[in-house]
C-alpha positions in Angstrom: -124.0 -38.6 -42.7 -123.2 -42.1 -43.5 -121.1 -44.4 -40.8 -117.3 -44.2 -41.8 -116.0 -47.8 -41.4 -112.5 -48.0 -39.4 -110.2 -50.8 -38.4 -108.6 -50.6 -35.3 -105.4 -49.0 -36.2 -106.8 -47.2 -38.3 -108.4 -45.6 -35.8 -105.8 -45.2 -34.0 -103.6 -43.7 -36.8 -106.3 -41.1 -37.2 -105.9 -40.1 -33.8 -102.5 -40.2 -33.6 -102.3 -37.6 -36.5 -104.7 -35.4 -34.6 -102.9 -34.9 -31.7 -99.7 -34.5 -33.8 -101.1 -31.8 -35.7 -102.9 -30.2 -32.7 -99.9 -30.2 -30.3 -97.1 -29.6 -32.7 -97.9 -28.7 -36.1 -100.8 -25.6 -35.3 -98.4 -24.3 -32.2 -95.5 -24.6 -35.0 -96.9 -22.6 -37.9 -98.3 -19.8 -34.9 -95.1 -19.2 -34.0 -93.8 -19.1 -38.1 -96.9 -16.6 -38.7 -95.7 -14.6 -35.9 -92.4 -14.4 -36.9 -93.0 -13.9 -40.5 -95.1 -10.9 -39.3 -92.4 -9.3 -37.3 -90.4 -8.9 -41.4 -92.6 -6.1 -42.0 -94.7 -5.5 -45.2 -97.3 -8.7 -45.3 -98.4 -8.4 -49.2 -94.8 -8.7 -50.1 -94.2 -11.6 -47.7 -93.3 -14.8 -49.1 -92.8 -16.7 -45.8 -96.4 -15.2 -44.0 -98.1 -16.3 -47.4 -96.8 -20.1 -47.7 -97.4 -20.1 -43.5 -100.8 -18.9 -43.4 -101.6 -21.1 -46.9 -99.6 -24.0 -44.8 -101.7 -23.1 -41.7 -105.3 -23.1 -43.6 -104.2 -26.9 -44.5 -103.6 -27.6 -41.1 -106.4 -26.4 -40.0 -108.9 -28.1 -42.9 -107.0 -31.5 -42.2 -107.4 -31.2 -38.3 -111.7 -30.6 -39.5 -111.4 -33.4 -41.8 -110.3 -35.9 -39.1 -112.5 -34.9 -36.4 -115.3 -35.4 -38.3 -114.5 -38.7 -39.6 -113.6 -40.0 -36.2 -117.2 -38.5 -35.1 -118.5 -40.7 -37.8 -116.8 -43.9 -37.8 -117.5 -47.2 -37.0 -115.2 -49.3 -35.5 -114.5 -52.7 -36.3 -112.3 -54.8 -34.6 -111.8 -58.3 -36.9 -111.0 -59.9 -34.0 -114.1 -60.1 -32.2 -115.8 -60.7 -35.4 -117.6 -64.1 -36.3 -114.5 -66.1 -37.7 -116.6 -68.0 -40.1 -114.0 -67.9 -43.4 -115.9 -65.3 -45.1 -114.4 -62.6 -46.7 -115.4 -59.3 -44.5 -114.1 -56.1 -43.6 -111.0 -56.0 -41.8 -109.8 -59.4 -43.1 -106.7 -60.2 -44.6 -107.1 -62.7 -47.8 -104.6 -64.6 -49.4 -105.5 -65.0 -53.1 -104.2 -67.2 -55.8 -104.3 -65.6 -58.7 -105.3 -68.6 -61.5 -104.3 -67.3 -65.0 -100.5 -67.1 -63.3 -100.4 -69.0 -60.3 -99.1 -66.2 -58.0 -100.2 -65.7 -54.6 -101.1 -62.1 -53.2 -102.5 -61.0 -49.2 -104.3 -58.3 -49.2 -106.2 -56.6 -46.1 -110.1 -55.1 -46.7 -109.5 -51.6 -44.8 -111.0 -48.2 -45.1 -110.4 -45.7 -47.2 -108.0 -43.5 -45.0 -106.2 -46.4 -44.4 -105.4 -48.3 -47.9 -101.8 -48.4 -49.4 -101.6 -51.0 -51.8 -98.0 -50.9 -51.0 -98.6 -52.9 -47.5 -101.2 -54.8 -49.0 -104.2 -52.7 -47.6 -106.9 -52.3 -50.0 -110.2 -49.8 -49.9 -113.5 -51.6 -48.9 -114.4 -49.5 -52.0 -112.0 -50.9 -54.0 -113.1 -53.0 -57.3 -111.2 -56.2 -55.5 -112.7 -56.0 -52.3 -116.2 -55.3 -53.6 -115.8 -58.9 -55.6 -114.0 -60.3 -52.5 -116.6 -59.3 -49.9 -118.8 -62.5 -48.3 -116.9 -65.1 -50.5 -115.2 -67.3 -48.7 -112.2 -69.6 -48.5 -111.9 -71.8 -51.4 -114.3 -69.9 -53.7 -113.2 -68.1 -57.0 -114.0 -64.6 -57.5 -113.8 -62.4 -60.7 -112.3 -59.2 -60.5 -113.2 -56.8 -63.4 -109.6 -54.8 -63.4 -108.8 -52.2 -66.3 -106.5 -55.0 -68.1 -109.6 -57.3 -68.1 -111.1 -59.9 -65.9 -108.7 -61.6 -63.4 -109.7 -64.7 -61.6 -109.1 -65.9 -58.1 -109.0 -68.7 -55.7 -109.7 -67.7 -51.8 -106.9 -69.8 -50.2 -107.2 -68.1 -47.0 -109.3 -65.4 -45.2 -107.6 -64.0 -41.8 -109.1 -62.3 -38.7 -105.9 -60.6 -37.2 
């Protein structure tokens, strides 16, 4: 299986999750099964049902994250070669030049992207065109509206 890149606190997000859903979620829907199962008849049993449906989620999610912690590959920006160049992990301020507006955006896995902090998917169409530019170059980005172009103003290590 392929190396699942990670920054930092992503990492540690992952991990905090884990033992969230370990040490109170799982010993939370145990006790809700068990209650559940003290109301008698189980095929007519609403609450066992969404428990043991809420408890197979659990359980798929707790899989899910162990085996992408066992897989990934952390990278911390900071000890990275600060050279300018757009990289993963880096935080890039763009100018965008058909309307002059400035956006940051963060290159981050793809557990970790929300566009709405600014953290976009190393998969992403932007951070593919992004990726080993650096600052002052202009970039196309093929978006679904059309072709947007870009002026690196600044790439980040933090």
């Amino acid at each position: 299986m392929d190396a699942i890149p990670v920054t930092v606190a992503g990492a540690k997000a992952l991990e905090v999750e884990l033992l969230r859903l370990k040490g109170v979620e799982r010993p939370r829907i145990i006790n809700e099964i068990a209650t559940a199962r003290e109301h008698g008849d189980l095929k007519e049993n609403a609450e066992y049902h969404a428990a043991k449906d809420e408890q197979g989620f659990i359980e798929r999610r707790i899989q899910e994250i162990e085996s992408k912690l066992s897989r990934m590959q952390l990278i911390d920006v900071r000890q990275l070669t600060q050279d300018g160049r757009c990289v993963f992990g880096t935080t890039i301020t763009l100018l965008n030049l058909t309307d002059n507006s400035e956006i940051s955006y963060q290159i981050v896995g793809e557990d970790e992207a929300d566009i709405e902090l600014g953290k976009i998917s190393c998969h992403s169409p932007i951070a593919k065109a992004l990726m080993g530019n650096e600052e002052g170059d202009e970039v196309t980005v093929k978006a679904p509206k059309g072709d947007i172009l870009y002026e690196i103003l600044e790439v980040q290590y933090i």
